[in-house]
C-alpha positions in Angstrom: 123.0 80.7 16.8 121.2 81.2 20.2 122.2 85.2 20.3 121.2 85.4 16.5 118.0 84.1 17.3 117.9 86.4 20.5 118.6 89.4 18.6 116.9 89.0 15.3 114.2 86.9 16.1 115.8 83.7 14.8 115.2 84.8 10.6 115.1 81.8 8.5 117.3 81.6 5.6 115.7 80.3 2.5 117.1 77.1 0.9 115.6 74.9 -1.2 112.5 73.7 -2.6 110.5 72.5 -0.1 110.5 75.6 1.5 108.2 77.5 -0.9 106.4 79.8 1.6 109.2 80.7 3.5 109.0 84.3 2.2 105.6 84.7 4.5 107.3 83.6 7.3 110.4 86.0 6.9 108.1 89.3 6.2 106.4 88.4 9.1 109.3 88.6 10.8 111.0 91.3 9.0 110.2 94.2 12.0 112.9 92.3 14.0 115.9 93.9 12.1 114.6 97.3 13.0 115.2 96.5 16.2 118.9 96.7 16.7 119.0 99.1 14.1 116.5 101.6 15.5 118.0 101.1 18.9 121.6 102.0 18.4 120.3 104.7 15.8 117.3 106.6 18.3 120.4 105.9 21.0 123.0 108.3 18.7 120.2 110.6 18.0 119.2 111.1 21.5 123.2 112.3 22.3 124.0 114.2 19.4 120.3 115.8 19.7 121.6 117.6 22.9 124.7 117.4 22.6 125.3 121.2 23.0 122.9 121.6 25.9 125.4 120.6 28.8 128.3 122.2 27.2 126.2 125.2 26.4 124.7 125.6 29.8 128.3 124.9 31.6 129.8 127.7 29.5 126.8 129.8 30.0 126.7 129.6 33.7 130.9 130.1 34.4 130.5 133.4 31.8 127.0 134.4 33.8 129.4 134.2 37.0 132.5 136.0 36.0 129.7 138.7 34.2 128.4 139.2 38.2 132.0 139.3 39.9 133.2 141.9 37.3 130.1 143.5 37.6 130.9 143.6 41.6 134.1 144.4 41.3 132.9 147.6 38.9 130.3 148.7 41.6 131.8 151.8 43.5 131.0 150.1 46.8 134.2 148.4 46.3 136.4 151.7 46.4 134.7 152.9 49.6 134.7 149.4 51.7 138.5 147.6 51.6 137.3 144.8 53.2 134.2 144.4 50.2 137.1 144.5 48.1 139.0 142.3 48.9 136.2 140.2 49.0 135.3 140.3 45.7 138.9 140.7 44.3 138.5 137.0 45.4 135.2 136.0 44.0 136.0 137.0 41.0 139.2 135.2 41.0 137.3 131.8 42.1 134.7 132.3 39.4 137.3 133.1 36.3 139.3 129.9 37.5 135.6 128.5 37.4 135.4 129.7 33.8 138.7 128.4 32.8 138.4 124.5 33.8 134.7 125.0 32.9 136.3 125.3 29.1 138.3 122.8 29.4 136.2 120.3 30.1 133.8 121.3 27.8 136.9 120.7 25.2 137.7 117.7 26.7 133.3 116.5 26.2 133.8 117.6 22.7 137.1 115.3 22.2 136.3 112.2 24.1 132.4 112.3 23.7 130.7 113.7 21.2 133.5 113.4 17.9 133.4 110.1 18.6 129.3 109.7 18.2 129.5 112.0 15.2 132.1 108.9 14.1 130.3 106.5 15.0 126.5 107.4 13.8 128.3 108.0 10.6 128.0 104.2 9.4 124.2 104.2 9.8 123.3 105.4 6.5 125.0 102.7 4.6 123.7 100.1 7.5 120.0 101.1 6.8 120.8 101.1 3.1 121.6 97.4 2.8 118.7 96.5 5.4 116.2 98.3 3.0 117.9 96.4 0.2 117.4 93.3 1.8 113.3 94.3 2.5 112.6 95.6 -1.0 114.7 92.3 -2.4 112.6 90.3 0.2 109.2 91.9 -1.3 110.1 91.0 -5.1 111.0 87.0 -3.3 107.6 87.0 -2.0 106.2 88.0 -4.9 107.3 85.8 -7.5 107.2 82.9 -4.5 103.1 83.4 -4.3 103.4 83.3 -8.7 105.0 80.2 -8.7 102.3 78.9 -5.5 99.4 80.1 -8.1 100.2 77.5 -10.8 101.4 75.2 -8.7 97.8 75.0 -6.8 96.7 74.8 -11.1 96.1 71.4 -12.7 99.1 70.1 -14.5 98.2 71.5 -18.7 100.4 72.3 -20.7 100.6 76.1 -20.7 100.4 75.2 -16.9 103.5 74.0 -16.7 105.1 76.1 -19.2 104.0 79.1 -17.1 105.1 76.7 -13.8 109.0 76.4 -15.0 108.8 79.9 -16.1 108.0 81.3 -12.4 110.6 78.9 -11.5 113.4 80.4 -13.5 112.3 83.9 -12.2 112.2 83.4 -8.7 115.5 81.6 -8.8 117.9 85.1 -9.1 115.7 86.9 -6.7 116.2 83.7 -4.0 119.7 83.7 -4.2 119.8 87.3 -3.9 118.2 87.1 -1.0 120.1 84.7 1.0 123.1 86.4 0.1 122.1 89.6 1.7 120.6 88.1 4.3 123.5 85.3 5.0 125.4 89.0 5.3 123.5 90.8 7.4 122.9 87.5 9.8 126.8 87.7 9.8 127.9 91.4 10.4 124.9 92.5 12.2 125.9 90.8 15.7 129.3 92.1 15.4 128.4 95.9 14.3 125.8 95.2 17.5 127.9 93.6 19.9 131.2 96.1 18.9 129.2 99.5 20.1 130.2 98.5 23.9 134.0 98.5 22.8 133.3 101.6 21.0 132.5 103.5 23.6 133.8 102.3 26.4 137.0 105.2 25.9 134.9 107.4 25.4 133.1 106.8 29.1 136.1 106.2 30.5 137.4 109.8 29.8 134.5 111.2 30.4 135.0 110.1 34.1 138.1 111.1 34.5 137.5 114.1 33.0 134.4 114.6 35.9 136.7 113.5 38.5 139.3 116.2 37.5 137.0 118.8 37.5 134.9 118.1 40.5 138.2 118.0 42.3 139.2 121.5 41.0 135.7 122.7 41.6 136.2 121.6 45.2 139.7 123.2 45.5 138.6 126.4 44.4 136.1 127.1 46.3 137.5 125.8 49.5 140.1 128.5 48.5 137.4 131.1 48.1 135.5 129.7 51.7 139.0 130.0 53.6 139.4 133.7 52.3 136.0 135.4 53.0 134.5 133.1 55.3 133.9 133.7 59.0 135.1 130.9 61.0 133.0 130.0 64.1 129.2 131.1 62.4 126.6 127.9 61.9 124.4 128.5 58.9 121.5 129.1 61.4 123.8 132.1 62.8 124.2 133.4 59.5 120.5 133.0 58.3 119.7 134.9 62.0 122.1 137.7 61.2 121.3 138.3 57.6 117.6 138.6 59.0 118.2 140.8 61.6 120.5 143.2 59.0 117.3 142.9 56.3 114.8 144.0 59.2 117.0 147.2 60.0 117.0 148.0 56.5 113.1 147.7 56.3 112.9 149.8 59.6 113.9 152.8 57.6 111.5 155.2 56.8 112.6 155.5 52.8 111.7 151.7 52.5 108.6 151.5 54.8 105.5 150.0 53.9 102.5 153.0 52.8 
């Protein structure tokens, strides 16, 4: 009872009598449902709002890269240089292999990841539909509740009294309505709460493997592509000096000159 009264702000359950203004006390309260509710449901909306965004931007980067290699490989630079060739030859090969696991672990995002969220944030309409039937059935107890307190603050006549056991027979249905839906959502709430974590836990788990795969194919293939056009022996500060001293001949031509 200590985690129900953790997670839903301890809600009483009307029984009896004696406990005539319970009602005020409960809508009072009443925000706390939203709580787990909204939390799980603003959680599921935040994924499956973006959802396509990573897998989107993956796919459209890999295509963007194998659109500049073949775009390379098209340029006629390539038939006049052998050695240009054959480094692009293996560019493009890197960034198509690039393309390919790129796919596949955006299939593998769409299995393990998002299906299951679509699953899973499939339940919330019927969850939010009994917790609004337990509100509106909580209104119509509080209601009849302050009827009944009315007459009962009334002195004791006759048409008092008649009105007194009426509002009494009334509220009756509606209070045992209410506990019943709220004796069931005090129940299965916890456990629709507290079962999210096993939920998803697969669903993480692949999606680590699945990073781990392809980080370790990313890594692969470009240490493939490094071993075949890189120059062994050059420091990035070498190659940052050479590439400048090959930009300032090209700006020492006259065709490219500053007016």
């Amino acid at each position: 009872m200590a985690f129900l009264g953790v997670l839903f702000g301890a809600l009483p359950v009307c029984s009896g009598a004696p406990a005539a203004r319970q009602p005020r006390q409960m809508h009072q309260r009443k925000q706390v449902w939203a709580g787990p509710v909204q939390h799980c449901l603003l959680g599921v909306h935040f994924v499956r709002g973006r959802e396509g965004a990573p897998a989107s931007a993956l796919a459209a980067m890999s295509k963007s890269a194998v659109k500049i290699s073949s775009d390379l490989l098209s340029n006629p630079l390539c038939e006049q240089e052998p050695g240009f060739l054959e480094m692009v030859t293996a560019f493009d090969t890197a960034m198509k292999r690039m393309d390919s696991f790129n796919q596949e672990k955006v299939n593998q995002i769409q299995k393990t990841v998002i299906e299951p969220l679509k699953k899973f944030s499939s339940v919330f309409p019927s969850l939010n539909v009994a917790v609004k039937r337990r509100e509106q059935t909580l209104q119509d107890y509080r209601r009849l509740q302050a009827r009944l307190e009315k007459y009962e603050d009334k002195e004791r006549t006759g048409p008092v009294l008649a009105k007194l056991h009426q509002a009494r027979e009334e509220l009756r249905p509606v209070k045992e309505d209410f506990e019943a839906k709220n004796k069931q959502l005090l129940e299965e709430m916890p456990k629709f709460y507290s079962s999210r974590i096993d939920y998803f836990k697969p669903s993480f788990e692949s999606l680590v493997r699945a990073q781990v795969v392809y980080y370790t194919e990313m890594h692969k293939i470009f240490g493939d592509l490094t071993a075949q056009i890189d120059r062994p022996g050059l420091t990035d500060e070498q190659r940052e000096r050479e590439n400048d001293a090959k930009l300032g001949e090209l700006r020492a031509l006259s065709i490219v000159a500053d007016d």
